[in-house]
C-alpha positions as a Markdown table, in Angstrom:
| # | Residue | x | y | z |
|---|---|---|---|---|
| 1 | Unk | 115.8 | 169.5 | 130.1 |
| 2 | Unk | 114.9 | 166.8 | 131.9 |
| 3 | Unk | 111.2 | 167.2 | 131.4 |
| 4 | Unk | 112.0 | 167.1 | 127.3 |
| 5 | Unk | 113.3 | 163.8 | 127.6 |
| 6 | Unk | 110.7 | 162.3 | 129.6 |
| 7 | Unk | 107.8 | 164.0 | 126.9 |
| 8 | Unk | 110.0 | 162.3 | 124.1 |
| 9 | Unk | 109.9 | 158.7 | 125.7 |
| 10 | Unk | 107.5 | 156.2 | 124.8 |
| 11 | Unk | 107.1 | 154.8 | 128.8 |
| 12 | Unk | 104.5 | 156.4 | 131.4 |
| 13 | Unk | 106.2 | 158.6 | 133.8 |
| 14 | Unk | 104.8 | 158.6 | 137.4 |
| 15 | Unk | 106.0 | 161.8 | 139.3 |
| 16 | Unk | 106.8 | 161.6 | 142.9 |
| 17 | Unk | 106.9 | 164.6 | 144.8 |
| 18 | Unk | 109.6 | 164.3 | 148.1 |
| 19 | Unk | 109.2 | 166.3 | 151.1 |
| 20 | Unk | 105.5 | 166.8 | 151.5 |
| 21 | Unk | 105.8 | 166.3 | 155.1 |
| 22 | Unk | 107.3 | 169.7 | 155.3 |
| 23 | Unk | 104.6 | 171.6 | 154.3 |
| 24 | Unk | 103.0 | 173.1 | 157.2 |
| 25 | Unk | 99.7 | 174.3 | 155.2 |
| 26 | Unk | 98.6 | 171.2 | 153.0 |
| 27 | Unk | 96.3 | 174.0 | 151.1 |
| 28 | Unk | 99.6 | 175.3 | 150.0 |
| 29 | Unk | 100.4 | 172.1 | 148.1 |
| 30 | Unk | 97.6 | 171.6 | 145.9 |
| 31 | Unk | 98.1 | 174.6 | 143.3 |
| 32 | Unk | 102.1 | 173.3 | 143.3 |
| 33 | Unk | 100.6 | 170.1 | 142.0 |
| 34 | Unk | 98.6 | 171.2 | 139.6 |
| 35 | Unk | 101.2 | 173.3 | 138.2 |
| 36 | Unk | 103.9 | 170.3 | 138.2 |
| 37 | Unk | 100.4 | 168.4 | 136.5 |
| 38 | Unk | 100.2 | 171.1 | 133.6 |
| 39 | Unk | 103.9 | 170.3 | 133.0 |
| 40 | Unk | 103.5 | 167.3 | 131.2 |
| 41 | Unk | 101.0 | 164.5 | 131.0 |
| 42 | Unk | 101.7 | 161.9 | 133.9 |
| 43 | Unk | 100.5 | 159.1 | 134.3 |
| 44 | Unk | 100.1 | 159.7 | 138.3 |
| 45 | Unk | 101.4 | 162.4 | 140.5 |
| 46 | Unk | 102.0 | 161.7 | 144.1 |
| 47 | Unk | 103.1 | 163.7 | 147.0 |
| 48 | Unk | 105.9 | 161.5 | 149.5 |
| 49 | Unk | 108.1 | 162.1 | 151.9 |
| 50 | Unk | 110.8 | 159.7 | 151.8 |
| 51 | Unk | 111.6 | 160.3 | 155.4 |
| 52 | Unk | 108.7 | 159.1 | 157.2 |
| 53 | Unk | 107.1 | 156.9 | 154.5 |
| 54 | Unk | 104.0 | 158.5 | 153.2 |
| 55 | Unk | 102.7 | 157.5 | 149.9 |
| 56 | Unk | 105.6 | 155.3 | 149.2 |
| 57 | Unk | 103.4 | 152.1 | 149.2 |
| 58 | Unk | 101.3 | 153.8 | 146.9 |
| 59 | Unk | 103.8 | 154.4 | 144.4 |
| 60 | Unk | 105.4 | 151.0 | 144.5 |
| 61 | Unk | 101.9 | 150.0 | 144.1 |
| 62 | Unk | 101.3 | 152.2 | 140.9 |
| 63 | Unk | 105.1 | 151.5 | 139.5 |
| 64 | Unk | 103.9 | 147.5 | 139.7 |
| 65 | Unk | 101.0 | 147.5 | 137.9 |
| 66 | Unk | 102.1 | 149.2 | 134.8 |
| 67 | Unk | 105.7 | 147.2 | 134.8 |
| 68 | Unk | 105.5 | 144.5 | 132.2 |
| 69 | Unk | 106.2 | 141.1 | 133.2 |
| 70 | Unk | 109.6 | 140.1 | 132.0 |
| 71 | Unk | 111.8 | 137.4 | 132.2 |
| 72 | Unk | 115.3 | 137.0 | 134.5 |
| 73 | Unk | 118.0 | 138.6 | 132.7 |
| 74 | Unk | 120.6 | 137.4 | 135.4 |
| 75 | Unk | 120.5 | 134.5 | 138.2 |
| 76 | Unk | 118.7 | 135.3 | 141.7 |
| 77 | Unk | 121.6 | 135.5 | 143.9 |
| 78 | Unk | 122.9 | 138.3 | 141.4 |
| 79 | Unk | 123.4 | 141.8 | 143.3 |
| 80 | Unk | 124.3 | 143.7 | 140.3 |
| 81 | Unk | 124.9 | 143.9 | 137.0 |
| 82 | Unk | 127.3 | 146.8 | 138.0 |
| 83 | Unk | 131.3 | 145.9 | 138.3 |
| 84 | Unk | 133.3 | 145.5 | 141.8 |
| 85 | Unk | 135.0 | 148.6 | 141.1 |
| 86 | Unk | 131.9 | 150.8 | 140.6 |
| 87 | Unk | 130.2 | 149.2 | 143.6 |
| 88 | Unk | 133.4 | 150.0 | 145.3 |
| 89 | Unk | 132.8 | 153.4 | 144.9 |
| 90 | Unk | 129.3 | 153.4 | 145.2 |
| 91 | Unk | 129.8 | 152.2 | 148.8 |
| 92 | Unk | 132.6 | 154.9 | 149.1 |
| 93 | Unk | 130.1 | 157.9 | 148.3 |
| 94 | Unk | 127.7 | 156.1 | 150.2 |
| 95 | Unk | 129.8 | 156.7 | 153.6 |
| 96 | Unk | 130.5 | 160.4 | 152.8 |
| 97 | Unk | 126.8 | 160.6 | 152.3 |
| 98 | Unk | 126.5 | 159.2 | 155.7 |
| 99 | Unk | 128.8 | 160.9 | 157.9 |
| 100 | Unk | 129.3 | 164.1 | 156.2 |
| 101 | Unk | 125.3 | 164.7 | 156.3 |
| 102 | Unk | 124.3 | 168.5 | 155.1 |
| 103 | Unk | 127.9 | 169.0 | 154.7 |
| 104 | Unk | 128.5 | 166.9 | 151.8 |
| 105 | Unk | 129.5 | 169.3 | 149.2 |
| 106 | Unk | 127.2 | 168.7 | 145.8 |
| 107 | Unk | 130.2 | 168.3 | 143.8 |
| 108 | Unk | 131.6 | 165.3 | 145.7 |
| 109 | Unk | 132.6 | 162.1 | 143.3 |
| 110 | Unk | 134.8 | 159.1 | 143.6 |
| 111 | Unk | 136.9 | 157.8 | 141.4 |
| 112 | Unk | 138.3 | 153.9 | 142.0 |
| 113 | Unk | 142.2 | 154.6 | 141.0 |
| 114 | Unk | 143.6 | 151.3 | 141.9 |
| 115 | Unk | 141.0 | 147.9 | 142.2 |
| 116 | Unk | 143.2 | 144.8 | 142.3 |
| 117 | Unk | 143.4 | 141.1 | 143.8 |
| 118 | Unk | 146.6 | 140.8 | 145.9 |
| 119 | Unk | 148.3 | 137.2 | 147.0 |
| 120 | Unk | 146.5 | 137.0 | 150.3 |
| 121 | Unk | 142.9 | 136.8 | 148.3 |
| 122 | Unk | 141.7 | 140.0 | 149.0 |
| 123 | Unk | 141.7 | 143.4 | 147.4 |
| 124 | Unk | 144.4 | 146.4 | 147.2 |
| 125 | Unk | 140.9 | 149.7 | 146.5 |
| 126 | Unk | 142.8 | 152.5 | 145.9 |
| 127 | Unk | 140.3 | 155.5 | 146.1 |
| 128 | Unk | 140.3 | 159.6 | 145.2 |
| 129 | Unk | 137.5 | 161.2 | 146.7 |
| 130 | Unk | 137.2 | 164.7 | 144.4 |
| 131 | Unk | 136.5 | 167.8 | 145.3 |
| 132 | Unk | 136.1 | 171.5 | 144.2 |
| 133 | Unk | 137.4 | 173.4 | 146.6 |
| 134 | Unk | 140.2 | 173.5 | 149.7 |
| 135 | Unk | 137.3 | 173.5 | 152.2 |
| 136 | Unk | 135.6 | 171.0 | 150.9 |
| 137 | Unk | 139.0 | 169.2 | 151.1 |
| 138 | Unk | 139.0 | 169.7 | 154.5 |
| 139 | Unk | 135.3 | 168.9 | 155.4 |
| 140 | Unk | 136.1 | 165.3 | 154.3 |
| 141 | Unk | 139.4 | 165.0 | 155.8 |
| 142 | Unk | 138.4 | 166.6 | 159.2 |
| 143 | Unk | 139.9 | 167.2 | 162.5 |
| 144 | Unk | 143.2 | 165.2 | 162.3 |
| 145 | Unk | 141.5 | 163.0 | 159.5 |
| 146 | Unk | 139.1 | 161.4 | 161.6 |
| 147 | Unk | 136.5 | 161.9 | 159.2 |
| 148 | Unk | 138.2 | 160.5 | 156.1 |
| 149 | Unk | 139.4 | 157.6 | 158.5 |
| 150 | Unk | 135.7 | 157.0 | 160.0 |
| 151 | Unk | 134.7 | 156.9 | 155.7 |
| 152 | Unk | 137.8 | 154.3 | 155.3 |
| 153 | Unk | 136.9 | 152.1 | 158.0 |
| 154 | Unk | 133.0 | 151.5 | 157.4 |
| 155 | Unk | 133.6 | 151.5 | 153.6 |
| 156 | Unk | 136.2 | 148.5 | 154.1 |
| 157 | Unk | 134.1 | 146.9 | 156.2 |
| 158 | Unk | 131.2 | 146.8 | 153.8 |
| 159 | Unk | 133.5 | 146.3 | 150.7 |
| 160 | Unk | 134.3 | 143.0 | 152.4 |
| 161 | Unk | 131.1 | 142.2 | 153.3 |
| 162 | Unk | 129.9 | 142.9 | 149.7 |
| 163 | Unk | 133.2 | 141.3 | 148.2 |
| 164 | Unk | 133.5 | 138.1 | 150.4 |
| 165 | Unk | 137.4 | 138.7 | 150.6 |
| 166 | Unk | 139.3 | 140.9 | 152.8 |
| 167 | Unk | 140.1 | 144.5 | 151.8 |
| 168 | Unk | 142.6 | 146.6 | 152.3 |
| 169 | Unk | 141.4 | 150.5 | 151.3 |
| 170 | Unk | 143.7 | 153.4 | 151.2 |
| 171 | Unk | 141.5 | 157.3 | 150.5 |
| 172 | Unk | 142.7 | 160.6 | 148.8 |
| 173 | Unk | 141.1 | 163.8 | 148.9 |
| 174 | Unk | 142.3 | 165.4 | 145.9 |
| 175 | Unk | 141.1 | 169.4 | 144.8 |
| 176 | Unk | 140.2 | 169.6 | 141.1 |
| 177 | Unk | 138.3 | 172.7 | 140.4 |
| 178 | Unk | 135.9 | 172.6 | 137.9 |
| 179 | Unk | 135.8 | 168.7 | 137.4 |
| 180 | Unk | 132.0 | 169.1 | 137.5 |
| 181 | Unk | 131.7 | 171.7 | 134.2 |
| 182 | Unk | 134.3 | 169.4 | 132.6 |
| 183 | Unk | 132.4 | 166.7 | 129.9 |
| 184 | Unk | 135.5 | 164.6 | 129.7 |
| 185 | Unk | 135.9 | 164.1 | 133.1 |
| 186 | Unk | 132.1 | 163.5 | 133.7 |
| 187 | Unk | 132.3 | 160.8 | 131.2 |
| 188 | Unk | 135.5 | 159.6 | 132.6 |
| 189 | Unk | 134.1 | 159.3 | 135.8 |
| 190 | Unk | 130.3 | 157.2 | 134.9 |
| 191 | Unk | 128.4 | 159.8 | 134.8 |
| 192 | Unk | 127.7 | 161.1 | 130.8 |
| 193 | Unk | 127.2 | 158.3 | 128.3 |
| 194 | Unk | 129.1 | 158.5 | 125.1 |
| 195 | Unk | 126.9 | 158.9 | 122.2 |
């Protein structure tokens, strides 16, 4: 699917191929690359390994030369063009990534249910962390919810950081089987465009 839209676009497409550094046999790799390279006509393959840093020079270096020059479509000192609310989440995942590790179920999300400036000059972040099952539920939470407060803590911190205005976040772990099947509630969520 993903390999039908890149053949339909008009823009080269570089592939980058993660975790070489795990290949004990580099022999091994070769005829894996030349497979992914019969695929579909890139304009450059390269093995990386995000981890330690191989080859990602090179492919900054073969992304630059074939980005057109374009003008500033937003001042310098602009982060984003993304809302506080999504980066609020953003920074949310971000921590579960972090601290839940190999854990992490797949079919994590956040959704931002409350965002709102209160009268000391801060923010009131509501946030439901979603998952698809009671373990999961319980993975997040952990051992007397020291994992869900660990998440709260370090996401606050770089909310405010982020936000320039204190922050005062309160986090759900809410069960909802088969959110990530459901189209409405990808697209409710960011993550399906409407057409």
């Amino acid at each position: 699917m993903v390999l039908n839209k890149l053949r339909d676009g008009k823009a080269p497409v570089i592939l980058a191929v993660n975790k070489v550094d795990n290949v004990q046999e580099k022999a091994d790799l070769l005829p894996h690359l030349q497979f992914l390279g019969s695929q579909m006509n890139f304009l450059d393959i390269v093995p990386i390994s995000a981890e330690t840093g191989m080859n990602v020079d090179t492919i900054a270096g073969i992304v630059r030369k074939h980005l057109p020059e374009a003008i500033h479509h937003f001042p310098e000192d602009y982060i984003t063009d993304r809302s506080q609310r999504f980066m609020a989440s953003e920074i949310i995942r971000e921590k579960l990534m972090r601290f839940l590790g190999a854990e992490l179920p797949y079919s994590v999300t956040v959704e931002i249910e409350r965002f709102v400036t209160n009268e000391r000059g801060g923010y009131d972040i509501n946030g439901l962390i979603l998952v698809e099952r009671e373990g999961q539920k319980k993975m997040v939470i952990g051992n007397k919810g020291a994992k869900i407060k660990t998440i709260g803590i370090e996401a606050r911190k770089d909310m405010q950081e982020m936000f320039e205005a204190p922050v005062h976040l309160e986090l759900w772990v809410k069960v909802k089987s088969g959110w990530a099947d459901d189209e409405r509630a990808l697209r409710s969520l960011g993550y399906v465009d409407d057409l």
